[in-house]
C-alpha positions as CSV (number, residue, x, y, z in Angstrom):
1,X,0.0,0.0,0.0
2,X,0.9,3.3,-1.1
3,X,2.4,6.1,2.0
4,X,0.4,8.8,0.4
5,X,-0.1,10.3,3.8
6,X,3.1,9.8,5.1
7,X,2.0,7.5,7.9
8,X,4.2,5.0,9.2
9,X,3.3,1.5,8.4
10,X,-0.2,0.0,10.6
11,X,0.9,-3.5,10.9
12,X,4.4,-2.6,12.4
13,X,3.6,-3.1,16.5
14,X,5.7,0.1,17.5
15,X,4.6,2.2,14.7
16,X,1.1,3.9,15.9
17,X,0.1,4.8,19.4
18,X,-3.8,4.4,20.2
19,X,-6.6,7.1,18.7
20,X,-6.9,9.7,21.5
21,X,-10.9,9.1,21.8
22,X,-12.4,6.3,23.4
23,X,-14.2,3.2,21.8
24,X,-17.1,4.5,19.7
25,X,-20.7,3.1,20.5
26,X,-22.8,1.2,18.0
27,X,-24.8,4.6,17.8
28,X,-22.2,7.0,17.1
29,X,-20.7,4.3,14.9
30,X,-23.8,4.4,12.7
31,X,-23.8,8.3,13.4
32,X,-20.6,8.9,11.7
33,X,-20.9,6.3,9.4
34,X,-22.7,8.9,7.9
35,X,-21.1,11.8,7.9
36,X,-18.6,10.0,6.3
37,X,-21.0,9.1,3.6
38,X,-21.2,12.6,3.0
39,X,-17.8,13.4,2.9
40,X,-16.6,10.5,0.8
41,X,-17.7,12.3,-2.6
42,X,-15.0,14.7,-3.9
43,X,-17.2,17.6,-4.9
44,X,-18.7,17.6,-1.4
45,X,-15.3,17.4,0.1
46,X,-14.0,20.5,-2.1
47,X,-17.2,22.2,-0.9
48,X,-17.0,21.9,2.5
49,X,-13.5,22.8,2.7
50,X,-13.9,25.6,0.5
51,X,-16.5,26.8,2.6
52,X,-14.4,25.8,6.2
53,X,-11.5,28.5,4.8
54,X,-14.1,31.1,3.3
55,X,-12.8,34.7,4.3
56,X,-15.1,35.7,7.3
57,X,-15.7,32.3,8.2
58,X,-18.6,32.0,5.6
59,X,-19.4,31.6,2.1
60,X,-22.1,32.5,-0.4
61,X,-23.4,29.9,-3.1
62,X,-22.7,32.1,-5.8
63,X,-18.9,31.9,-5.2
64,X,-18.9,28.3,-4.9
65,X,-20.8,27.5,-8.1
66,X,-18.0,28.8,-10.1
67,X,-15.2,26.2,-8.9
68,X,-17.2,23.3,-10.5
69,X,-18.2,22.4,-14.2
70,X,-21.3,21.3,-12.7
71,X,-24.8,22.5,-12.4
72,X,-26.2,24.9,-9.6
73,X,-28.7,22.5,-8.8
74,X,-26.4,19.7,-8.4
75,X,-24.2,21.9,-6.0
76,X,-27.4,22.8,-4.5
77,X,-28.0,18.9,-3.8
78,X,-24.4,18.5,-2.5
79,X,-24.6,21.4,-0.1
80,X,-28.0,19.9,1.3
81,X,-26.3,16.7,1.7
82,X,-23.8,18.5,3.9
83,X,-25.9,20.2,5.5
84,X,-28.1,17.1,6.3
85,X,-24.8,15.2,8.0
86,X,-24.4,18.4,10.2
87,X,-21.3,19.7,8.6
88,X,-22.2,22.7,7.2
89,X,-25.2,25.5,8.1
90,X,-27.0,27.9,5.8
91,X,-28.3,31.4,5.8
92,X,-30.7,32.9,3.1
93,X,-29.7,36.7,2.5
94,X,-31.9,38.0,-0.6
95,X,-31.5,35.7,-3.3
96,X,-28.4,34.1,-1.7
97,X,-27.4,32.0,0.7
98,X,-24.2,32.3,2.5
99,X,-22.7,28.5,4.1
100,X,-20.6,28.3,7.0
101,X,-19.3,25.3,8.7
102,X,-20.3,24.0,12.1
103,X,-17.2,23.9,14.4
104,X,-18.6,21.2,16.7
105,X,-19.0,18.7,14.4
106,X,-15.7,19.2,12.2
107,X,-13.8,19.0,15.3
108,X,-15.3,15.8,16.7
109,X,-13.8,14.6,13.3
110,X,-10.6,16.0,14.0
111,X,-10.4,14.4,17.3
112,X,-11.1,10.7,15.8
113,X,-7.7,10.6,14.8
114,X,-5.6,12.6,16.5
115,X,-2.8,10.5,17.9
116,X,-2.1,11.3,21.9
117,X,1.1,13.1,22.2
118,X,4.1,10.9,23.2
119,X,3.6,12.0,26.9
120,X,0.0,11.1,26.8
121,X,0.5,7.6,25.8
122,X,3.3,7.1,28.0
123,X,1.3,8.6,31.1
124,X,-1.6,6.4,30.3
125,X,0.8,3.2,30.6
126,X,0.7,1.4,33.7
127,X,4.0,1.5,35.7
128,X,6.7,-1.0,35.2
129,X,7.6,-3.1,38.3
């Protein structure tokens, strides 16, 4: 398998510490299963990220449209699949609407797969005897 991230390798037993967060439940499993869902498509991916670095923290449609040889309504589907996993959050203003990401959400993501620092995981060790 390919090191595109620059990872080290998984099935090495000294390579990867633990994921920082505890054992997900069957719920938020199935939760984030689908968020996932939503962010496994490219164009939905390039949208959201557009819209998480937007100057002033927010983004109207009409500058998103643009970035894409695709349709407005098919953006318009994209966004509403964002906005239906929770990512993303919209405001009508006049004939626009201006997206903004939702913090919360996008940082519970984040934390999925932060590693714990070196001190972390060594503190959560039991003591040698």
């Amino acid at each position: 398998m390919s090191n595109l991230w620059g990872l080290g390798d998984p099935s090495n037993p000294g390579c990867c510490a633990p994921l920082s967060e505890p054992a997900l439940s069957e719920a938020e499993s199935v939760e984030l299963a689908g968020v996932f869902k939503a962010l496994s498509d490219p164009v939905r991916l390039r949208l959201l990220n557009m819209i998480a670095s937007a100057e002033g923290g927010e983004a109207c449609v009409c500058d998103l449209t643009g970035s894409f040889e695709l349709t407005a309504p098919t953006i318009s589907h994209h966004l509403k699949v964002l906005r239906q996993a929770g990512l993303i959050d919209g405001e009508r203003r006049g004939t626009w609407v201006y997206y903004r990401a939702i913090r919360e959400p996008l940082t519970r993501l984040a934390g999925l797969f932060t590693l714990p620092t070196p001190t972390m995981a060594m503190s959560s060790r039991p003591a040698a005897r």
